[in-house]
Backbone bond lengths (Angstrom), bond angles and torsions (degrees), N, CA, C in turn:
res aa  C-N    CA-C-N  psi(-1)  N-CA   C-N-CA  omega(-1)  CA-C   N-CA-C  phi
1 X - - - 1.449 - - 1.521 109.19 -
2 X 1.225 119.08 137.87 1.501 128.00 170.80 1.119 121.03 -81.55
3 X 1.490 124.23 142.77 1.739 122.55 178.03 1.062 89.02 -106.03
4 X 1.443 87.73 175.68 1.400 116.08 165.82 1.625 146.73 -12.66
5 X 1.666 77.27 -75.33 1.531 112.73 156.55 1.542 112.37 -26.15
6 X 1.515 125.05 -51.81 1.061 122.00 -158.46 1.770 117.95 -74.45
7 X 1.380 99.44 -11.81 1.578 112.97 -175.45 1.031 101.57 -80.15
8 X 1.366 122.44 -10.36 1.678 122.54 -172.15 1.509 110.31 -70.85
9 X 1.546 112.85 -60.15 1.318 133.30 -176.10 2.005 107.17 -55.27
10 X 1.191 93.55 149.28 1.734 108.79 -178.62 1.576 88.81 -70.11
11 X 1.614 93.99 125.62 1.512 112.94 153.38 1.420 140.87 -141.15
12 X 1.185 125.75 148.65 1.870 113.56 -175.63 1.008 99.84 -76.54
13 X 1.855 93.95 138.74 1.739 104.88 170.95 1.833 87.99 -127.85
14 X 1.279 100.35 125.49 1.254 114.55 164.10 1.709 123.02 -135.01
15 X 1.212 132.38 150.11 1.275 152.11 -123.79 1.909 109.11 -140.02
16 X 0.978 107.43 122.95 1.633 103.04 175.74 1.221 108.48 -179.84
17 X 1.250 130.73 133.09 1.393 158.64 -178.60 1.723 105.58 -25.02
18 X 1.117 115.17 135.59 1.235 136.59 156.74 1.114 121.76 -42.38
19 X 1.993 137.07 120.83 1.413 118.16 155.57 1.336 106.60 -132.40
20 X 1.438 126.60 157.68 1.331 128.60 171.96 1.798 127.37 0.42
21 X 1.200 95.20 -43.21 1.237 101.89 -163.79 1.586 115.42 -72.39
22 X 1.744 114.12 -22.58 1.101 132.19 177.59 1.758 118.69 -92.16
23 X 1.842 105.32 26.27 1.408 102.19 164.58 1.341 109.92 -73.03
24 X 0.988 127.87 -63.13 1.746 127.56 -158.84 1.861 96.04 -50.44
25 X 1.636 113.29 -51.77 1.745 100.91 175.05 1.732 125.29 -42.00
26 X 1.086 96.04 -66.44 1.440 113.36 158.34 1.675 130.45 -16.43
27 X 1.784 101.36 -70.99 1.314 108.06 -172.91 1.921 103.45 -73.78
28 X 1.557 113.44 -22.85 1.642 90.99 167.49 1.264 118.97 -109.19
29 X 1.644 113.88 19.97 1.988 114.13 134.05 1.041 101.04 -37.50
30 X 1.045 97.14 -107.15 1.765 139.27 172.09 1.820 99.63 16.00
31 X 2.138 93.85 -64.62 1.769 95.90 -175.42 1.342 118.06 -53.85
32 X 1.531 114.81 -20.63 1.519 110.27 -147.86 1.594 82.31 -93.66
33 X 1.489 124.18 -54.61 1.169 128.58 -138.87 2.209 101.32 -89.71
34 X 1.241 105.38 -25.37 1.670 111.12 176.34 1.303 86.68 -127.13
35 X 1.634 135.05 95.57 1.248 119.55 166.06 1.776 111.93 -86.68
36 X 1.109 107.34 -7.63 1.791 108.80 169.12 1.479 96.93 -117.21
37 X 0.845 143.27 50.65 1.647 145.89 178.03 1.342 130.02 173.18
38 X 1.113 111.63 16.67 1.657 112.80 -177.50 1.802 117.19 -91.23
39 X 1.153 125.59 158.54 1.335 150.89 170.41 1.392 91.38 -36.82
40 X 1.572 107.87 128.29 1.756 126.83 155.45 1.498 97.71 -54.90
41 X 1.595 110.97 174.51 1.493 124.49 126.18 1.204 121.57 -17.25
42 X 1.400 89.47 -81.86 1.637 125.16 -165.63 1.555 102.74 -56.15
43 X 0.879 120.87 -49.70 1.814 108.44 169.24 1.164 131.48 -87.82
44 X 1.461 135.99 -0.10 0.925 144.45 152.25 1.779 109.20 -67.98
45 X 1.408 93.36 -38.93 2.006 97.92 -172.51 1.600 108.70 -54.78
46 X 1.370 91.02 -40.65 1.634 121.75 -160.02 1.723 95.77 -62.37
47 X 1.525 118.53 -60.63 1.337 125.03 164.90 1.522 123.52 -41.09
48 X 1.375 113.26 -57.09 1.121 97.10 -176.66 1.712 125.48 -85.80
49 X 1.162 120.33 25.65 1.342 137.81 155.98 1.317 127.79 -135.78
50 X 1.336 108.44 45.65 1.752 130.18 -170.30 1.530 89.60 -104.89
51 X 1.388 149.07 139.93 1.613 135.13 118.08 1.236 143.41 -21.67
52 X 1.390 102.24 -22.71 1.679 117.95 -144.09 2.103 82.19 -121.11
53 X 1.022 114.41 -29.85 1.613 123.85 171.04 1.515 131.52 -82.07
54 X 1.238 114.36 116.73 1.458 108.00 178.21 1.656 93.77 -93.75
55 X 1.331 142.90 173.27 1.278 152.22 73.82 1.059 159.62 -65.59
56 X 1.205 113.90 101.95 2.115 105.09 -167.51 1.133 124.28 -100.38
57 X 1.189 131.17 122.96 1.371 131.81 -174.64 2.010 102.13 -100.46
58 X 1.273 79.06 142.92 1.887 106.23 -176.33 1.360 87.89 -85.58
59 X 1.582 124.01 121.61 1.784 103.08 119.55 1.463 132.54 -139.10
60 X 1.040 114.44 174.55 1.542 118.58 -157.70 1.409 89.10 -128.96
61 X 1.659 108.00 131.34 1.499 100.21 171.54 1.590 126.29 54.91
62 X 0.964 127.32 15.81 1.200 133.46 -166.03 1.889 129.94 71.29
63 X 1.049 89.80 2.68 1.388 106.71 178.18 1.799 94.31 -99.62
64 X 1.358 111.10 147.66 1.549 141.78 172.46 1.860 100.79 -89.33
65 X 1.211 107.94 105.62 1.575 130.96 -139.22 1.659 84.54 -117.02
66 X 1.530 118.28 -73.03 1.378 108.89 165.43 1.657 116.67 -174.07
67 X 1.197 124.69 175.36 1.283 121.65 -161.39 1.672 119.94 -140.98
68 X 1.162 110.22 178.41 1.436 94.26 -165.19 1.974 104.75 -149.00
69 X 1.009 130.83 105.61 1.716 120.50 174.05 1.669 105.40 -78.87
70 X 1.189 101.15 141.66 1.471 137.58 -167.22 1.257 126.59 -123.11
71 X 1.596 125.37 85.69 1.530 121.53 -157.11 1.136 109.99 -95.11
72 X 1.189 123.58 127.81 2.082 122.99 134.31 1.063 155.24 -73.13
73 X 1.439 147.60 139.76 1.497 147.57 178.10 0.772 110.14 -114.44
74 X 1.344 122.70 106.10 1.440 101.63 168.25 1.929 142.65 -71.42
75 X 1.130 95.12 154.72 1.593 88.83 -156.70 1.803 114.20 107.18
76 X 0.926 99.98 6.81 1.676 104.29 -146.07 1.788 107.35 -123.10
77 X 0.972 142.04 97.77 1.375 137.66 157.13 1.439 114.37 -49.95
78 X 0.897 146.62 28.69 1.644 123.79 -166.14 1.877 92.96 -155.70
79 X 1.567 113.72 116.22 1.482 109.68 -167.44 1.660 85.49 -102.91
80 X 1.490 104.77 148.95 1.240 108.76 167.76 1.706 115.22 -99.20
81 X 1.373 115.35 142.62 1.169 112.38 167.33 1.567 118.09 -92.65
82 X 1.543 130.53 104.67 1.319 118.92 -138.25 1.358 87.15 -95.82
83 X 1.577 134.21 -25.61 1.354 135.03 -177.45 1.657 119.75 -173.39
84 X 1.556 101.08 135.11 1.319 105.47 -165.32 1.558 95.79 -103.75
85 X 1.254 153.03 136.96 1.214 128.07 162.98 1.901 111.04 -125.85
86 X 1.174 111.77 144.83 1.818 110.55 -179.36 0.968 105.09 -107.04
87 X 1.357 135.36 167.03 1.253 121.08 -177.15 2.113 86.70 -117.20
88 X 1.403 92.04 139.84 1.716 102.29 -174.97 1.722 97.84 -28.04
89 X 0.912 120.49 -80.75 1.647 132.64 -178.04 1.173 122.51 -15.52
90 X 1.773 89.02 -32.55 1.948 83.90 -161.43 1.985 98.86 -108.50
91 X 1.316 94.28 17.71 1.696 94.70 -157.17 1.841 95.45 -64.87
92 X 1.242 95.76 146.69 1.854 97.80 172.03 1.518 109.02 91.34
93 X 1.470 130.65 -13.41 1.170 118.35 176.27 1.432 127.27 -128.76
94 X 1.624 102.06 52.38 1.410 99.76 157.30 1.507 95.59 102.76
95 X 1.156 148.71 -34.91 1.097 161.50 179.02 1.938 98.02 -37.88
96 X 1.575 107.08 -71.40 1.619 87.76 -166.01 1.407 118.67 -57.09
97 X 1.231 103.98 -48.49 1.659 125.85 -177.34 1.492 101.78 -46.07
98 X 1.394 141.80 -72.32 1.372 138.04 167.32 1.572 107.50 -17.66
99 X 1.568 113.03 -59.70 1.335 115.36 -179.23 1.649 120.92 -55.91
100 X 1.779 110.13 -44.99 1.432 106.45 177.06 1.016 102.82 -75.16
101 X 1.557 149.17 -18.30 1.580 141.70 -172.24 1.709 102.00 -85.75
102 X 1.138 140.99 -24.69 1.338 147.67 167.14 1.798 99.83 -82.63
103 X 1.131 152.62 -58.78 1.149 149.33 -165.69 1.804 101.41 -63.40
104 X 1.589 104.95 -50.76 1.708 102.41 178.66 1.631 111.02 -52.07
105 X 1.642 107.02 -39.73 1.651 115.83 -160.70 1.485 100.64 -62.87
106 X 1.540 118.54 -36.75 1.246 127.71 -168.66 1.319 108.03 -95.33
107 X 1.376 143.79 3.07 1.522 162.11 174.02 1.628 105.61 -89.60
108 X 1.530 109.75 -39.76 1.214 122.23 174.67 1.689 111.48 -63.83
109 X 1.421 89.00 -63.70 2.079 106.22 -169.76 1.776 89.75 -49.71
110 X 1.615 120.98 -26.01 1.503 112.42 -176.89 1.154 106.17 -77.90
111 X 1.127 140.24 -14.51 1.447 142.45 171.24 1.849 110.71 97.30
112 X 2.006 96.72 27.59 1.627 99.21 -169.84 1.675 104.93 -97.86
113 X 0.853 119.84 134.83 1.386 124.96 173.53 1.660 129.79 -82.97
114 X 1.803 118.24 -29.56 1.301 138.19 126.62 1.751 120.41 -55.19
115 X 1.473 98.32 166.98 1.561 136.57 176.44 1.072 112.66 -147.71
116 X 1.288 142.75 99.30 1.204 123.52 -174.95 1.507 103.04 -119.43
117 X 1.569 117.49 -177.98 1.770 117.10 -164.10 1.309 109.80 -169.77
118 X 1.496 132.29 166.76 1.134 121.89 156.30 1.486 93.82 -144.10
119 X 1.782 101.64 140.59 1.394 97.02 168.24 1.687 107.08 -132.85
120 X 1.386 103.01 162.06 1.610 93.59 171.31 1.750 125.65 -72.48
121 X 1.777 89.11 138.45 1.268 91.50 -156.50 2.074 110.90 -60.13
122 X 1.579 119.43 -5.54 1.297 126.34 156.74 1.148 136.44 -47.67
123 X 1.577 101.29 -31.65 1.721 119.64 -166.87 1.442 101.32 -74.48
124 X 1.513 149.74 57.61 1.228 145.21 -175.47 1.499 91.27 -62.69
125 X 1.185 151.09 -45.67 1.816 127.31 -172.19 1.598 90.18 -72.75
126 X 1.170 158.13 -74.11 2.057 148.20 -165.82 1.739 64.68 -44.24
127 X 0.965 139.95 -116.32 1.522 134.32 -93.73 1.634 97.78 -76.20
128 X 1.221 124.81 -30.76 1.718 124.17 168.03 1.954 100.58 -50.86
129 X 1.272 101.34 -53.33 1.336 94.87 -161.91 1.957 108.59 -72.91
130 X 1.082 122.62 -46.16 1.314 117.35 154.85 1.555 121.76 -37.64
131 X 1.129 101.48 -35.33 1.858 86.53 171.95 0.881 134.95 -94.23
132 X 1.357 102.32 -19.00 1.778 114.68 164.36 1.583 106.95 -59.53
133 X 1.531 97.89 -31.79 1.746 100.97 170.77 1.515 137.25 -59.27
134 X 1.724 84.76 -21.27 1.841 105.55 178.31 1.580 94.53 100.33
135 X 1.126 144.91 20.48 1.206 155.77 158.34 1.637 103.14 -61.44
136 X 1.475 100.52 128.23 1.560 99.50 -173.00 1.790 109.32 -135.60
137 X 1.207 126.22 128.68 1.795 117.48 -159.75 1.531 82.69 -81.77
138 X 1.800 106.66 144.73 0.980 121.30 171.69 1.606 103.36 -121.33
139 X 1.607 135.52 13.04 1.318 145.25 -147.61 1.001 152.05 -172.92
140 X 0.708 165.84 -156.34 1.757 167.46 137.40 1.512 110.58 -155.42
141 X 1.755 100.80 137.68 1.430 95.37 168.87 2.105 90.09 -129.94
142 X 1.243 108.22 102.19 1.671 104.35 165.15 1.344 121.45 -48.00
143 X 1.295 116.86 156.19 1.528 115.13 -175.94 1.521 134.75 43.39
144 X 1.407 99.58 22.07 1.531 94.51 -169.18 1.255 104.63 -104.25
145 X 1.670 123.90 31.61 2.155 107.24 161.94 1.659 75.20 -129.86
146 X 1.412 83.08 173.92 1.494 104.71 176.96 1.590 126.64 -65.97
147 X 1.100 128.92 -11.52 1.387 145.60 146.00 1.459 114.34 -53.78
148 X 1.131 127.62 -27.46 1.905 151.30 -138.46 1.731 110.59 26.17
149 X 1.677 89.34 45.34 1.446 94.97 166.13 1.690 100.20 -72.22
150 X 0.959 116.12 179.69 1.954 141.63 -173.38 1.272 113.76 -82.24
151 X 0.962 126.19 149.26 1.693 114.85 175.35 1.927 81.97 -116.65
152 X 1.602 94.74 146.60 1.062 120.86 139.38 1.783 140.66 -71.97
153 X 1.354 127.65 82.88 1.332 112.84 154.95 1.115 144.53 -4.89
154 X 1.134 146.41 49.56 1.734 109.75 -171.16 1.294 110.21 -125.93
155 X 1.379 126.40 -174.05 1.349 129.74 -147.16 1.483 109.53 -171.75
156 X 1.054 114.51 133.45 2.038 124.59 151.81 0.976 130.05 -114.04
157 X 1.259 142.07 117.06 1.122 133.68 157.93 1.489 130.13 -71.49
158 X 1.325 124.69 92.95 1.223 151.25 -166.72 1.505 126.84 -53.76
159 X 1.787 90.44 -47.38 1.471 106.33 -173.41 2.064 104.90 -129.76
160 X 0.907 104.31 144.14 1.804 97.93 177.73 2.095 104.81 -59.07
161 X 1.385 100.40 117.39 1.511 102.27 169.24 1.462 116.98 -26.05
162 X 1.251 142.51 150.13 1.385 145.29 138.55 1.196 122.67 -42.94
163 X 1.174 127.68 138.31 1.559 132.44 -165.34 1.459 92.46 -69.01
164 X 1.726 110.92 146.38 1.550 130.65 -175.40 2.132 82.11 -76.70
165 X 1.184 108.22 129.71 1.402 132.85 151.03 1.134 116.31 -14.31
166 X 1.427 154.92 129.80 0.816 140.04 163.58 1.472 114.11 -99.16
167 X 1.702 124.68 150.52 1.350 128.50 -177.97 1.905 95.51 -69.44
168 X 1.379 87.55 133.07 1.728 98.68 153.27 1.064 124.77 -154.95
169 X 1.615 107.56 158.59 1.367 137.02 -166.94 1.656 111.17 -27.97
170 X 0.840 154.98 110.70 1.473 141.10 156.64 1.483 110.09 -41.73
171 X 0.863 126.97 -166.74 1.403 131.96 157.20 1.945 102.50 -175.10
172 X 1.554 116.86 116.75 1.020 122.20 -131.01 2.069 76.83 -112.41
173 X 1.030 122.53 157.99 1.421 147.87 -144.20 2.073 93.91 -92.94
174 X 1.596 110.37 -51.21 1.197 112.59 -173.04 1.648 117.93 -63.84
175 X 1.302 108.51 160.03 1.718 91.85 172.57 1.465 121.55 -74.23
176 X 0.925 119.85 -172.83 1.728 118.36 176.27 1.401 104.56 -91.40
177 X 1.218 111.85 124.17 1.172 119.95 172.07 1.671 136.01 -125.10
178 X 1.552 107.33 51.42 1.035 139.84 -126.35 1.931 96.88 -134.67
179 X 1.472 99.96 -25.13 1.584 116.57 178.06 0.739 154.82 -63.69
């Protein structure tokens, strides 16, 4: 087990997609970091062989530090970040932020211009570190974790919106008959 100490020292944190092989890592994130709320098997499996799902796994040192699912709609500019998770150990060093700076990069390559999130409104270290991110609450949802603590809203805008549509002319098939 690692102390403390070890967060002190310079370390690589690097970031890369989820595959099968990283369920069993995953599902005892998940235990350590939501031990009354974390990801099944079964939905984690489900994620990491979705289209519409990214997964990114954190690691530091070769250790799987922490990870984050990343949803799509299609039709849809706005990627959700469905869950960031740290692992206790690695908290404070760079670990989430790597994860939201890889989830935006890949929100972008989706062609989304939002990020959006909800965290509990308890979590004052997620919600410090999201804003340092430029994460801004646009919300409240009451009762929505299993505690019926609050969810936090929040949101970035990543990329400049697409220009609103402009109205145009029809131009109708018959001749004018108006003459």
């Amino acid at each position: 087990m690692r102390t403390a100490a070890t967060r002190l020292l310079p370390s690589s944190i690097s970031v890369r997609r989820g595959t099968p092989a990283d369920i069993d890592a995953l599902f005892a994130l998940e235990g350590r970091v939501f031990p009354d709320d974390g990801m099944s098997r079964r939905s984690l499996r489900g994620f990491l062989s979705s289209t519409t799902t990214v997964v990114l796994i954190a690691e530091r040192d070769g250790w799987i530090a922490g990870c984050g699912v990343l949803l799509f709609r299609a039709e849809s500019s706005i990627a959700r970040l469905y869950s960031l998770a740290v692992d206790p150990e690695n908290c404070g060093c760079g670990v989430a932020r790597a994860v939201l700076d890889a989830a935006e990069q890949i929100a972008l390559m989706r062609r989304c211009h939002t990020v959006r999130l909800e965290v509990h409104e308890k979590n004052t270290r997620a919600i410090a570190c999201y804003g340092k991110a430029g994460y801004g609450e646009f919300g409240r949802i009451p009762h929505y974790y299993g505690d019926k603590g609050t969810a936090l809203r929040l949101e970035k805008r990543i990329a400049p919106a697409p220009p609103a549509s402009t109205p145009t002319a029809r131009l109708s098939a018959a001749p004018d008959r108006t003459g």
